[in-house]
N, C-alpha and C positions, 0 to 999 in steps of 0.2 A: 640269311643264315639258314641253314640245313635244318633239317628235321635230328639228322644226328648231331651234330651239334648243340642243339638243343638241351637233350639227352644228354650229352654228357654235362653241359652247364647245371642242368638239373642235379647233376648228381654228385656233383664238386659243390652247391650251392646245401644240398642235403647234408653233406659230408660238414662241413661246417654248422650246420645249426645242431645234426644230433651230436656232434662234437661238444661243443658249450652246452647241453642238455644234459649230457654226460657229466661233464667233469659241478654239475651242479646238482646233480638229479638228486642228494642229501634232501633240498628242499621237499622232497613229493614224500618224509617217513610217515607225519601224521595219518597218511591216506589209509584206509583197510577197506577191501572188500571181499565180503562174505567169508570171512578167517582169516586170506591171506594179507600178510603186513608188504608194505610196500616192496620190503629184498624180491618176498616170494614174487611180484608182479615184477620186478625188473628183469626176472630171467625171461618173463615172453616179450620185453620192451627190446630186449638185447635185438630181437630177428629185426626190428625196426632196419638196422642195419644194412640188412643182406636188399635193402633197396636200394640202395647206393651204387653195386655192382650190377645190379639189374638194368639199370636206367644204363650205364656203360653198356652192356650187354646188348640192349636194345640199339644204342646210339650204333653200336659197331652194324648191327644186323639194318637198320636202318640204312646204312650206308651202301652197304654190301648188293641191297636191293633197288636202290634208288638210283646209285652213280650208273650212269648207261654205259660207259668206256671206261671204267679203271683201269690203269696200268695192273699190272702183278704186285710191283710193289705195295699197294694202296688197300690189295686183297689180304696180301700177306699180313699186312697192318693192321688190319682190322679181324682179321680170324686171330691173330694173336689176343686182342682184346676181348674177342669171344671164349678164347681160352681161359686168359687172365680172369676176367669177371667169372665166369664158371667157377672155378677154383676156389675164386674169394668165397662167393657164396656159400661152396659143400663148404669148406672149414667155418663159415661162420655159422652155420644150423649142426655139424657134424662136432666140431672141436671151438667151440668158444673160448675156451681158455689158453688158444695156444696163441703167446707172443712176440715168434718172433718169427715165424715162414710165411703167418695171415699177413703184418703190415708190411714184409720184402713182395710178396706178389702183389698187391693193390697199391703201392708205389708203382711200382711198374708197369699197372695195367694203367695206372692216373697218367703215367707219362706219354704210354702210348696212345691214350686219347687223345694230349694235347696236341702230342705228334701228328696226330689224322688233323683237328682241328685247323693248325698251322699248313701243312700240306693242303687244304680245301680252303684255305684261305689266299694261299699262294696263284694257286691256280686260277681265283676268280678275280684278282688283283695283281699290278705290278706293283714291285717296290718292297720292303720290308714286312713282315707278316706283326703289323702294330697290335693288332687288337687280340690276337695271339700272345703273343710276348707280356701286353698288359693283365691276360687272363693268366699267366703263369706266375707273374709276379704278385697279383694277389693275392694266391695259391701259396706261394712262398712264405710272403707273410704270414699270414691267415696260421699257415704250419707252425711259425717260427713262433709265433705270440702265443699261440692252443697249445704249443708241444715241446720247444724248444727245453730239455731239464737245465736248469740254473745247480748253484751251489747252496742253494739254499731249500728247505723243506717245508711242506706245508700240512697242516693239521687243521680238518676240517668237520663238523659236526658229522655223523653219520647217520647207522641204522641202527632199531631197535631188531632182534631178532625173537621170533618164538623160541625157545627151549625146546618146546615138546613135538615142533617139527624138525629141529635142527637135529635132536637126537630121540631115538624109540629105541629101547630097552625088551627083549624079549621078554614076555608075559607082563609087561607094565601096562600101564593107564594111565592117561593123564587126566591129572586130578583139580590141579591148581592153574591159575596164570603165571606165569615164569617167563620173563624176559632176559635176553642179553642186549646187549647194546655195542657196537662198532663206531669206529672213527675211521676217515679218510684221512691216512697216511703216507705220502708219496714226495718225489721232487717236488721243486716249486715251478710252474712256468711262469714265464714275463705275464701273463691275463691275470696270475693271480694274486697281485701285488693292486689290482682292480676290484677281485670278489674282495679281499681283506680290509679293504678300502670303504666297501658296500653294505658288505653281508656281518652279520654278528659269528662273534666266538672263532672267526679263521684265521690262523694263525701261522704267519713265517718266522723260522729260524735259520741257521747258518745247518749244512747237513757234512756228515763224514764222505768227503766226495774219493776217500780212500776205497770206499768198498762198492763193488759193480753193485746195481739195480738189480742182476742177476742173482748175486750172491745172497743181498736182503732180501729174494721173493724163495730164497731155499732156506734161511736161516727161521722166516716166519712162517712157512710149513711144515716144518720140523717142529715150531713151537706148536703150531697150533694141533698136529698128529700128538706130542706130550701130551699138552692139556686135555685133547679127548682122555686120553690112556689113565694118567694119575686121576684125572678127575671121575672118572670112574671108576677106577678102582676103591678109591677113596670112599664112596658112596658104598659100593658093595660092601666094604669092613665097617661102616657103619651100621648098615645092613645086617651086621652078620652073616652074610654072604662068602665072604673074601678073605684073603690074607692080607688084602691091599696092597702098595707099594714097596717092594723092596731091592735096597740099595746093589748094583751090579758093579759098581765102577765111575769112571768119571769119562763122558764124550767128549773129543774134540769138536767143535764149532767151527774153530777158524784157526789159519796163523796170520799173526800180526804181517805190517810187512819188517819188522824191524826182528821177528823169529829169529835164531842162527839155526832153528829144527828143519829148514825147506829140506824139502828131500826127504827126512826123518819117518817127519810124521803127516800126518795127511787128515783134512775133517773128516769125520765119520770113525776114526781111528778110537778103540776104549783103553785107554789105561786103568789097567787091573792089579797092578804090584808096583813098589819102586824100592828098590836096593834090597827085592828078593822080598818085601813084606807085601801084605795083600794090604791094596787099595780100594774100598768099599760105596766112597764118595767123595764131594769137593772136600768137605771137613778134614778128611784125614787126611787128602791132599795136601790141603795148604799147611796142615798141623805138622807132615813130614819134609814139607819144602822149608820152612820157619829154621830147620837146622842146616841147611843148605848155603853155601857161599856161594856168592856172584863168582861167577865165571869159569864157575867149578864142573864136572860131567854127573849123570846119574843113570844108573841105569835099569830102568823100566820095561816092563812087560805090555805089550799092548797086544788089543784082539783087533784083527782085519779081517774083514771077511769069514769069520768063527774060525778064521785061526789064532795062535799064540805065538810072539812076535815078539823075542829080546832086541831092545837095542838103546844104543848110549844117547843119552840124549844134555847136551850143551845148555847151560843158562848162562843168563846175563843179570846185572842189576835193575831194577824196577826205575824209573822216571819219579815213582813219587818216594821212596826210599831205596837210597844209593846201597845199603844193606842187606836187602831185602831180593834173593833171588829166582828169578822168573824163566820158563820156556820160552815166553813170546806166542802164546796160542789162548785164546779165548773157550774156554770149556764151560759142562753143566754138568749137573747128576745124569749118567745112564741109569735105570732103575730098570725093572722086569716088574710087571703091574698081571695083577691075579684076578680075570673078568671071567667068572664062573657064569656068567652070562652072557646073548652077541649083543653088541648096541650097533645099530645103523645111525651112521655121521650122514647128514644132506649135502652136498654141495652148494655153493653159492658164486655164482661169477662173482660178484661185490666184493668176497672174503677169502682174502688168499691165505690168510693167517695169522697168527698171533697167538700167542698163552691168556689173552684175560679175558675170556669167556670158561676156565677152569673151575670157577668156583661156585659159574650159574650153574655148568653143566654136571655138578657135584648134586648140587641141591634138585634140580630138574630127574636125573635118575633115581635120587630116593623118595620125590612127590610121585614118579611113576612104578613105584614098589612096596611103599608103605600104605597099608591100608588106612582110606581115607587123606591119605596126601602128609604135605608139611606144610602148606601155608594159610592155613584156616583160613581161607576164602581174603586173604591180601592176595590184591594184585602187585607180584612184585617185580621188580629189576635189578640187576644185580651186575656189577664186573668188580674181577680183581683176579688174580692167580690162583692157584693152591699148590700147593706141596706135600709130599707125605704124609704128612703130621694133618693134614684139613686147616694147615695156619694160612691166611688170605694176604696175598701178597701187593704191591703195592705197581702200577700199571700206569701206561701213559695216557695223555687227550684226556684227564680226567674230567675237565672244565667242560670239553665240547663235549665228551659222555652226558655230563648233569645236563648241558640244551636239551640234546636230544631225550633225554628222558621224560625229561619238565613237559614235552609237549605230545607226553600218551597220558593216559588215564593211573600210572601205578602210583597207587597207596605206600609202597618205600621203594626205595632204592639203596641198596648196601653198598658200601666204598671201603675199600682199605680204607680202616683204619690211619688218620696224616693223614690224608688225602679230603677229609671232607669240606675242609674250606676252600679249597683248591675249586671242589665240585660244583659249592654255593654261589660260585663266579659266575658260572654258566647255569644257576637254576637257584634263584633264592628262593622261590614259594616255592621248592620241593621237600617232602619227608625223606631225607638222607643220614643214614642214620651210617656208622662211620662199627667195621668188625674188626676181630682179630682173628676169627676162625668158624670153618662152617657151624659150629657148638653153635657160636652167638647168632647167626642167622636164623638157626632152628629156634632157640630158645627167646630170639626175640617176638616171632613168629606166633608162638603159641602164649607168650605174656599176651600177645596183642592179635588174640583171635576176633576176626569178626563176626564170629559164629556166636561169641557172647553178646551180642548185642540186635541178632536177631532174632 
């Protein structure tokens, strides 16, 4: 075997182990060094990576140098793979989060190694290129079992996050300890019907295989952009600061596929009036659809692109009352949020989004505003939603949330309110004390200073 050859084994053999390192790396949260909690270290774990490409890189340039007689083809072959791996590499140090141009080029470049591989095996052998073809079939596997997505999902313990580096508040301090906490939420693959098997609190269900991957990584970016926004705003009207949240209209999210609106209406679309009356929120929405017959038309105002947009819009009866009629579109409050201050958001490879880190990031901007903080020296943790009103909303993976929490050092951990047993599943020796609104966070907070007691 070649020296390039090698090299690329090495690096299909890499590829598979940071692979399953990956899809497990939850295990490493307890770890901290010197401040950073283990999300912050996985963002330099990510460059691990870009060896993968390198060792191709090498195997191609290895070839390149050693073969005494290549054809053209063989050249062409292998400058291609030096191209490939190159590419891989700038996007994985340059754009880490892009998913879907980094894994079409490093298939590609994976294939045209194997292609060299088989080619060099061809030549030094007659007959069928076996140990080629057996290296590609493992490959296959290996992909199909790590990656292949099922109809089923899986929910797995995650990360604790700091607060007070996830968000800085112009002229804040931080004061207190404030945690959020994450769960891995994705397809299921075929492996992981093996971690579930293994590992505690991992969890498969049946998933909606109606809506792309695509579409879920734009729906929980859009939450998670919310939840920065209300949840600070929120804190600021606590504050005295602010005006806080208020109501714009109602956003589209999504249409069903069973909509008659295709064409109509589009996500991202606000209805702001219907039958010429102004629409403020879901509330009024639903309270002006309540007098609405199935199958009847309506005709609504909507904002596109900051313009103002009449049009008739078609409903149907509901699935779960024949009475009861519906667009067919999935929507949420649009609100306009009042930040008389900037807050800097951190990125995280790990955390593509979600709304329930809202309620920590409520509480973490007013410990970095209020003199002397809010959490009298508790170490705390905290998920759930929030909403205008500061009322804590109720949020998924609450079970694998209490693991991960159970195994840092915080003194409480707040949950929706109905949710706390849920939580105790996955953390019984944990202080989870269960809210209904940032009010009771605060005020459990200061009942239970630990400043009284030193």
């Amino acid at each position: 075997m070649t020296t390039g050859n090698r090299l690329y084994i090495s690096g299909y053999v890499l590829a598979i182990v940071l692979s399953v390192a990956g899809e497990l790396i939850w295990l490493g949260d307890p770890l901290r060094w010197r401040g950073l909690y283990w999300i912050d270290q996985i963002q330099w774990l990510e460059l691990l990576l870009v060896l993968i490409p390198l060792l191709w890189l090498l195997g191609a340039l290895a070839g390149l140098v050693t073969d005494r007689r290549p054809s053209w083809q063989k050249q062409l072959l292998r400058w291609l793979i030096v191209c490939g791996s190159t590419l891989v590499a700038v996007y994985l140090v340059r754009d880490p989060y892009s998913l879907i141009t980094k894994p079409i080029i490093a298939g590609g470049t994976l294939l045209l190694s194997l292609l060299d591989i088989a080619v060099e095996e061809k030549q030094r052998r007659a007959g069928w290129p076996w140990r080629s073809t057996t290296l590609l079939a493992v490959i296959v596997i290996a992909g199909v079992v790590l990656f292949w997505p099922t109809s089923y999902e899986v929910t797995s313990p995650g990360f604790t996050l700091n607060m007070n580096r996830y968000a800085t508040v112009e002229d804040g301090v931080p004061k207190g300890s404030i945690d959020g906490v994450l769960v891995i939420e994705r397809p299921a693959f075929p492996v992981d019907w093996l971690y579930a098997s293994l590992l505690p609190h991992v969890q498969l269900k049946k998933r909606d295989t109606s809506i792309s991957i695509g579409e879920i990584q734009q729906i929980v970016r859009q939450q998670r952009v919310g939840a920065n926004q209300i949840g600070s705003a929120v804190a600021f009207q606590k504050l005295g600061i602010g005006r806080g949240v208020i109501p714009s209209g109602v956003q589209v999210v999504k249409l069903m596929p069973e909509s008659p609106n295709s064409g109509i209406i589009e996500p991202g679309d606000i209805i702001v009036a219907m039958n010429d009356k102004p629409i403020a929120s879901l509330a009024e929405l639903t309270e002006r659809m309540s007098g609405v017959e199935p199958g009847s038309a309506v005709h609504v105002t909507l904002v596109r692109s900051e313009q103002k947009l009449p049009v008739t819009m078609k409903t149907i009866a509901s699935d779960d009352d024949p009475n009861r009629a519906i667009f067919g579109i999935q929507v949420e409050d649009h609100v306009q949020v009042d930040l008389p201050k900037d807050v800097h958001y951190r990125s995280y490879l790990v955390y593509q989004g979600g709304p329930s880190h809202g309620a920590a990031l409520a509480l973490t901007i007013m410990d970095q505003l209020r003199p002397g903080g809010v959490t009298y020296g508790n170490r705390v943790a905290s998920t759930g939603t929030i909403d205008a009103n500061g009322n804590v909303g109720p949020i998924g993976g609450i079970e694998q949330k209490g693991f991960t929490v159970e195994r840092t050092n915080a003194d409480v951990f707040f949950v929706p309110a109905g949710q706390e047993d849920e939580a105790r599943k996955g953390a019984s020796d944990l202080n989870i004390v269960p809210v209904h609104t940032l009010d009771e966070m605060l005020e459990w907070l200061k009942a239970n200073s630990k400043w009284k007691r030193s």
